[in-house]
C-alpha positions in Angstrom: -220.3 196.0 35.5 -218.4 194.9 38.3 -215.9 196.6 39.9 -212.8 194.2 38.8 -213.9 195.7 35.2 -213.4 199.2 36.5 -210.3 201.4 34.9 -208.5 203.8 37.8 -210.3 206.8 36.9 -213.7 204.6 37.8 -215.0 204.3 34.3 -216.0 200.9 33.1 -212.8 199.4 30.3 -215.0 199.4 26.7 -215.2 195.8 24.9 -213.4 195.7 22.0 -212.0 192.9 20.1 -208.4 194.3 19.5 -206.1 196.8 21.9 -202.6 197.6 21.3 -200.7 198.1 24.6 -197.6 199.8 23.2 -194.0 199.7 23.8 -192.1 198.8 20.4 -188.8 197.1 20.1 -186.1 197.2 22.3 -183.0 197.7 21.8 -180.2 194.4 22.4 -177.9 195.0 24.7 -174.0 195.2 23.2 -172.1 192.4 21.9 -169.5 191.9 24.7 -171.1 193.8 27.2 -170.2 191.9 30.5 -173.3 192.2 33.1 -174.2 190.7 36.9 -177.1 188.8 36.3 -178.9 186.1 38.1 -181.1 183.1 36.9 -184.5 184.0 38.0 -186.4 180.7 35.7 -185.0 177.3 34.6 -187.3 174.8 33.8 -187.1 172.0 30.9 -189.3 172.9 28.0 -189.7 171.4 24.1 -189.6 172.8 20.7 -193.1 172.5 18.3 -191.4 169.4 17.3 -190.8 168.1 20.8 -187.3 168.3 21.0 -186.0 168.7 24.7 -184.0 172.0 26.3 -183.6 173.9 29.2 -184.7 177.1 28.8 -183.2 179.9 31.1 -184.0 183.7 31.4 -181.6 185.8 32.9 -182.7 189.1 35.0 -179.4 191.1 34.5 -178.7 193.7 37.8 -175.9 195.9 36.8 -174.7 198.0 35.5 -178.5 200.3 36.6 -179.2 201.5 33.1 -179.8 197.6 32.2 -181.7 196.6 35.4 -184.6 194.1 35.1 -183.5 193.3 31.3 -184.5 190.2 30.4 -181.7 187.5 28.4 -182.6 184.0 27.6 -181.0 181.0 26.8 -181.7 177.6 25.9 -179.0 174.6 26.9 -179.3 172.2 24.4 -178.1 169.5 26.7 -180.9 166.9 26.0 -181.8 166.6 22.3 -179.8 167.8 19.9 -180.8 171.1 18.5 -182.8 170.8 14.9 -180.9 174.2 13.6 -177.4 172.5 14.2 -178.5 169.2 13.2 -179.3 170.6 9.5 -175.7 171.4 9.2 -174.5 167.3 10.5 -174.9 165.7 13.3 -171.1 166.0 14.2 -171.9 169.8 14.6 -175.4 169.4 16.8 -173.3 166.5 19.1 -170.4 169.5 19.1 -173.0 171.9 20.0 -174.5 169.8 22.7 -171.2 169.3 24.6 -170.5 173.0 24.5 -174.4 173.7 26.3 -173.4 171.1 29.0 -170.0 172.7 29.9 -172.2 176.2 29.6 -174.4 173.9 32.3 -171.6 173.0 33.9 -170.4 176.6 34.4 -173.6 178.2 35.6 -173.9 175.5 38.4 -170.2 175.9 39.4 -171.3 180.3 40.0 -174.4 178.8 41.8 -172.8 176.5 43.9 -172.3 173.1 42.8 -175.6 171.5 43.2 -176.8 170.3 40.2 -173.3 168.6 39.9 -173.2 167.3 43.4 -176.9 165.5 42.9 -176.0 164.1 39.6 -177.9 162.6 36.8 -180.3 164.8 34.7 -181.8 167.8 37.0 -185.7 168.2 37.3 -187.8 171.5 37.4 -187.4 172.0 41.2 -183.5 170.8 40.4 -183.2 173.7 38.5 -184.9 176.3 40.0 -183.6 175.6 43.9 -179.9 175.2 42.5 -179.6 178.0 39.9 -182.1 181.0 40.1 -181.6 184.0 42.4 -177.2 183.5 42.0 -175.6 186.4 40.4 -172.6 186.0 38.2 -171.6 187.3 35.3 -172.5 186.7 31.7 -171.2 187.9 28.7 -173.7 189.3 25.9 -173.3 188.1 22.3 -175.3 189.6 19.2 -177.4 187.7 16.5 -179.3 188.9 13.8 -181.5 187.0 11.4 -183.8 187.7 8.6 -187.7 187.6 10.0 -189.2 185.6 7.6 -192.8 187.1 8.5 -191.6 190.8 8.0 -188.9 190.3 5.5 -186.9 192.9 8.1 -184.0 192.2 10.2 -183.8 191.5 13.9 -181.3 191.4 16.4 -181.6 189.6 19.9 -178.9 189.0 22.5 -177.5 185.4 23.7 -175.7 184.2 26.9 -172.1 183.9 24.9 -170.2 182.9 28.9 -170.7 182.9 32.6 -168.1 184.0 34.9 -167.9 184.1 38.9 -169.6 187.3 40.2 -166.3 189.0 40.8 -165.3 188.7 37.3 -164.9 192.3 35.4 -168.1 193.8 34.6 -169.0 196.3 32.1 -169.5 200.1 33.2 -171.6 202.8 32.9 -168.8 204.2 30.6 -168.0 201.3 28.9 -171.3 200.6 27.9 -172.6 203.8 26.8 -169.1 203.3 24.3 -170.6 199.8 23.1 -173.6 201.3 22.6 -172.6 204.0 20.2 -170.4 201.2 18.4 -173.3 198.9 18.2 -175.5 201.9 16.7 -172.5 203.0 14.1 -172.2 199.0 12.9 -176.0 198.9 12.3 -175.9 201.8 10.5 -173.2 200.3 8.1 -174.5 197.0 7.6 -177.7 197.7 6.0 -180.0 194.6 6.4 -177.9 192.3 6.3 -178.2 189.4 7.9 -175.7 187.6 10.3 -175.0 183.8 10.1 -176.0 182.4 13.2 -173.5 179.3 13.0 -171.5 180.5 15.8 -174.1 180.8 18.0 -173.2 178.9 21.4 -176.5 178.9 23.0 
């Protein structure tokens, strides 16, 4: 075997059909936790069904004990989002108009670009005018019911986006969230959250 196949300790990595690397779930990050974070991926992507979003991932930077978490988001500022659209078309156009002032707001903390060019951004739009440009976000909470599992799951949103002096969650203040995050989960059972007032 060649040596690309090679494991550190020099022995040669077994084939096998199936390998579990690990890890587990991680835990979301507090509702309301306010974090620096920068952009560091914006491109335009679609659903299975072909409906059209910008999808975002966030890289947040402080406070240290959340460094290199990963948040994403999808903007809705295209095609209206099918899960909205179930519940009217009023409420997806509703929905829309809030991810393009969410747009609006990110480009603003970036400086201006998007805005400036006008007209619908591209890929390279996005990326040269929005990723690497820390601001602030605020974290919002959703659980649902996974349908595959029949068990609950949480994952964190982008709920705002604020200038990068805006007031940021500390240390302190997030170790408190924490504890009230844990002490709400413990309460609630498996019950699911309605994710109706989901922004993005």
């Amino acid at each position: 075997m060649s040596d690309f196949w090679k494991l550190s300790d020099g022995t040669d990595v077994e084939a096998n059909d199936s390998f579990d690397i690990g890890g587990g779930n991680i835990e979301v990050i507090p509702e309301g936790a306010q974090l620096l974070a920068a952009i560091d991926e914006a491109k335009w992507d679609r659903n299975d069904s072909g409906d059209k979003y910008i999808s975002v991932r966030w890289t947040v930077l402080q406070p240290e004990e959340l460094a290199n978490r990963k948040v994403f988001q999808k903007l809705w500022v295209d095609d209206l989002n099918p899960e909205k659209k179930k519940k009217g078309d009023a409420k997806a156009v509703a929905y829309r108009d809030k991810a393009k002032r969410m747009l609006m707001a990110i480009d603003a903390n970036a400086g201006g670009k998007l805005a400036a060019k006008g007209g619908a951004p591209t890929d390279i739009d996005l990326t040269s005018s929005l990723t690497m440009k820390p601001m602030v976000i605020r974290i919002g909470v959703v659980s649902s019911l996974d349908t595959n599992t029949g068990k609950e799951s949480s994952r964190n949103w982008v709920g705002a986006v604020g200038p990068k002096t805006n007031p940021r969650t500390s240390s302190e203040e997030l170790a408190k969230l924490q504890a009230s995050q844990a002490k709400a989960a413990g309460g609630r059972g498996s019950q699911g959250a309605v994710d109706d007032e989901i922004p993005f």
